[in-house]
Backbone as CSV, one residue per row, in Angstrom:
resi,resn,N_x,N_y,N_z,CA_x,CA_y,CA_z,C_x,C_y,C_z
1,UNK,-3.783,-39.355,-25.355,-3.868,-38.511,-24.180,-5.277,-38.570,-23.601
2,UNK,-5.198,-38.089,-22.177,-6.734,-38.280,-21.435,-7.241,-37.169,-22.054
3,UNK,-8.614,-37.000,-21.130,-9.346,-35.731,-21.550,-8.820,-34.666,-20.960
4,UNK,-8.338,-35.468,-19.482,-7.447,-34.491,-18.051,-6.803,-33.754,-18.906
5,UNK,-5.842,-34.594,-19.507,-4.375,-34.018,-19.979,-4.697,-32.929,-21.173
6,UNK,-5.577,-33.361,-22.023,-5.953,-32.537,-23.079,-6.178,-31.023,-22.610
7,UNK,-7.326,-31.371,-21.549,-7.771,-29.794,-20.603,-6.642,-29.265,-19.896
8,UNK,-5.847,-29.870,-19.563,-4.686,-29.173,-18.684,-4.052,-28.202,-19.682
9,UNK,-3.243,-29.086,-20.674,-3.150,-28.495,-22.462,-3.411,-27.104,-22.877
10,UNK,-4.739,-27.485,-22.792,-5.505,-26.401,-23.395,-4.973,-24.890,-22.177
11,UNK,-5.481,-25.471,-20.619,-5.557,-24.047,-19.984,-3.665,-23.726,-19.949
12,UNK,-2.763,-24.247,-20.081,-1.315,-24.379,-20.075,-0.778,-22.934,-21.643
13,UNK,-1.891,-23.522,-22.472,-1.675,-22.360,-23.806,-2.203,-21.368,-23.436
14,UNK,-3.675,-21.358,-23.387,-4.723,-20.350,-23.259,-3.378,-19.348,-21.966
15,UNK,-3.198,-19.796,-21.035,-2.010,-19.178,-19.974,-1.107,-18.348,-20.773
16,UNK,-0.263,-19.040,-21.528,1.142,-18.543,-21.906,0.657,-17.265,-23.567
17,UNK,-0.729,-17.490,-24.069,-0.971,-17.107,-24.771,-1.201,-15.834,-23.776
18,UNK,-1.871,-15.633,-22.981,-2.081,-14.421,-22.051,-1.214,-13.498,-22.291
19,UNK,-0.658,-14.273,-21.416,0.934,-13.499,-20.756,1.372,-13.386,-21.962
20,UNK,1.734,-13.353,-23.027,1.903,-12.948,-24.794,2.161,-11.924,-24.527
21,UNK,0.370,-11.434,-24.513,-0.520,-10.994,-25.517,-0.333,-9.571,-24.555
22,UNK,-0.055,-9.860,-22.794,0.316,-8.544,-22.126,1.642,-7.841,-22.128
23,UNK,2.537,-8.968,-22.485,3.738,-8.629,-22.827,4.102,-7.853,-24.427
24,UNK,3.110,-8.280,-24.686,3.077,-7.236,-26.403,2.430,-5.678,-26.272
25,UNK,1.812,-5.852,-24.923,0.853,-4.801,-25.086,1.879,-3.945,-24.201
26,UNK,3.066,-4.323,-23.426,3.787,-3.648,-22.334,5.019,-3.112,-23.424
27,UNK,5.136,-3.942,-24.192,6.140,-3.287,-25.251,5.580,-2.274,-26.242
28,UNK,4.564,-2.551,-26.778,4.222,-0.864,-26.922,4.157,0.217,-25.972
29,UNK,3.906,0.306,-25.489,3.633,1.247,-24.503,5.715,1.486,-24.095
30,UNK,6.706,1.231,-24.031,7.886,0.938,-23.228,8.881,0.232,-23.898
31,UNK,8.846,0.147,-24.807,9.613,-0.587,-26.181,10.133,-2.313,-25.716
32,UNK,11.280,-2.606,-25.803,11.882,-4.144,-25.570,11.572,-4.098,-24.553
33,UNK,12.121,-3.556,-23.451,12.105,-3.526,-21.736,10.881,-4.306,-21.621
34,UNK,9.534,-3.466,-22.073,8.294,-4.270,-21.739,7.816,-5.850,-21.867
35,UNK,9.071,-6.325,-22.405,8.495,-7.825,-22.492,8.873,-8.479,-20.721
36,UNK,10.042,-7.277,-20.082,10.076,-8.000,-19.086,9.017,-7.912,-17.360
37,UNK,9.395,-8.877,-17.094,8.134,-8.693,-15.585,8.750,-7.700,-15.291
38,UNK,8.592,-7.132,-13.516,8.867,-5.992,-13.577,9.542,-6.800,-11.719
39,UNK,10.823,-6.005,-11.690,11.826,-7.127,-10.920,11.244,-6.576,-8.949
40,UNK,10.269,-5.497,-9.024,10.329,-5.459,-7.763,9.028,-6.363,-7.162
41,UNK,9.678,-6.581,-5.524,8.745,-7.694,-5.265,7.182,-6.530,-4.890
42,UNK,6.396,-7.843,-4.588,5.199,-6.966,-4.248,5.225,-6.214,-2.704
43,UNK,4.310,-5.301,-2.639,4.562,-4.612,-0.902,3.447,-5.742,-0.218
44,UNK,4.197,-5.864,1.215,3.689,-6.830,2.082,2.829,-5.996,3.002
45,UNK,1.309,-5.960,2.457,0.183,-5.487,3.013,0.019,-5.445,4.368
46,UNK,0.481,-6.857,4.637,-0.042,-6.748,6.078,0.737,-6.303,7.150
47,UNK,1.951,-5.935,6.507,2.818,-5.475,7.430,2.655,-4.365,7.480
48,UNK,2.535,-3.511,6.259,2.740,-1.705,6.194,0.875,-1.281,6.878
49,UNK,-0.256,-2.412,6.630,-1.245,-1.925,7.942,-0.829,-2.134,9.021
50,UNK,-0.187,-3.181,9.578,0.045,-2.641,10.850,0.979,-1.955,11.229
51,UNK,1.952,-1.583,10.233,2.917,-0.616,10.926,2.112,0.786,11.039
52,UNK,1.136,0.825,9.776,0.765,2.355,10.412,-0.176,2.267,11.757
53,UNK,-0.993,1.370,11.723,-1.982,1.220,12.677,-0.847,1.614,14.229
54,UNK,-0.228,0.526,14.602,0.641,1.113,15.548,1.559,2.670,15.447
55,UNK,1.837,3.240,14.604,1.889,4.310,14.904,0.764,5.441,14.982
56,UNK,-0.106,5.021,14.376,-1.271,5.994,15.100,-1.554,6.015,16.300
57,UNK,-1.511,4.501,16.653,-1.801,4.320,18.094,-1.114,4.832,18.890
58,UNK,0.488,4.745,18.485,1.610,5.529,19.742,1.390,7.012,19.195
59,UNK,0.920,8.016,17.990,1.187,9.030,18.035,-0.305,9.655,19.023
60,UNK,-1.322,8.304,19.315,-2.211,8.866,20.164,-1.712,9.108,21.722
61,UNK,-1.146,7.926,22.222,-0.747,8.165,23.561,0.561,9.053,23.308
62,UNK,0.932,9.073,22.636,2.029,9.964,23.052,1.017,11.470,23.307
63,UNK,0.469,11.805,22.127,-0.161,13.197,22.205,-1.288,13.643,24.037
64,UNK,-1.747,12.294,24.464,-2.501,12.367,25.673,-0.918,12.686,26.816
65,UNK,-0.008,11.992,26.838,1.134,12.000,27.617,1.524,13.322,27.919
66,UNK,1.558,14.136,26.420,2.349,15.222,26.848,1.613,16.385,27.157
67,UNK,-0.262,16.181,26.945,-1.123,16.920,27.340,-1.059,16.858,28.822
68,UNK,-1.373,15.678,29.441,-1.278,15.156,30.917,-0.036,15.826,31.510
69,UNK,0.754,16.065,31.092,2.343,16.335,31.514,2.087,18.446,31.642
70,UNK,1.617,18.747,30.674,1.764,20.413,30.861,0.417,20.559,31.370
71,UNK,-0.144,19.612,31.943,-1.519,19.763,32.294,-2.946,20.404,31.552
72,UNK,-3.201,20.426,30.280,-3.867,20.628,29.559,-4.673,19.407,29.508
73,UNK,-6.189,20.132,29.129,-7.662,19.720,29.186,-7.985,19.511,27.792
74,UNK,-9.038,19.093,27.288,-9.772,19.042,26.414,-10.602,19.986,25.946
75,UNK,-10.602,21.392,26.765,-11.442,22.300,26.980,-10.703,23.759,26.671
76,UNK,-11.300,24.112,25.807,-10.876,25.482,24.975,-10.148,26.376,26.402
77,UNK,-9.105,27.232,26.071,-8.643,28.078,27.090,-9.104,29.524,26.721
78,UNK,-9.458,30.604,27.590,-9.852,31.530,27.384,-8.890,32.174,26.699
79,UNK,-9.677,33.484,26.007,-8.498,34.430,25.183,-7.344,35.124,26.030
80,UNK,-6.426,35.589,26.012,-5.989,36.301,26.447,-5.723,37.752,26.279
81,UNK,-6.321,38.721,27.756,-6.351,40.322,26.929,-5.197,40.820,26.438
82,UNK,-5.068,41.543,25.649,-3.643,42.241,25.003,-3.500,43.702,25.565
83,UNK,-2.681,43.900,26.422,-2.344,45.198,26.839,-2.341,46.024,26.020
84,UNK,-2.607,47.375,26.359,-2.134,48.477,25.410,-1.166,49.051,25.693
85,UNK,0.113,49.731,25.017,0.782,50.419,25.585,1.827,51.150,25.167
C-alpha cells in the first residue's frame, strides 16, 4: 500500500472509532436507542432567518398602515380629564 492509502486508513478508523466512542457515550445516557443517529433532519437556517426577517418587516409596515389609517402620530396624546359625577 502507498503512504496515501495508509493515511487515508488511518483517518477512515480514527473516524469510525469516533463515532464509537459517541455512540457509547449516547447509550449511556438513553440506553440501546442511543446507538442510533437521531432521524430528524437539520433546521434550514437560512430559511427560518429570513422568514422571520420578513415578518418583522411586514409586522413593521403593517403597524405604520394602521397608524396612518386612524391618523395617529408618533407623539404622546394628552391625558384625558375624568368627569366627576
Amino acid at each position: 500500500m502507498s503512504e496515501r492509502e495508509e493515511k487515508l486508513k488511518r483517518l477512515a478508523e480514527a473516524e469510525l472509532l469516533k463515532e464509537a466512542k459517541a455512540g457509547a457515550a449516547r447509550a449511556e445516557v438513553s440506553g440501546p436507542t442511543g446507538w442510533k443517529k437521531c432521524t430528524l433532519r437539520p433546521t434550514n437556517k437560512r430559511f427560518l432567518q429570513n422568514t422571520i426577517l420578513q415578518t418583522i418587516a411586514s409586522n413593521k409596515t403593517n403597524r405604520s398602515k394602521i397608524k396612518a389609517e386612524k391618523g395617529e402620530s408618533n407623539s404622546p396624546k394628552p391625558c384625558k380629564k375624568l368627569k366627576k359625577g
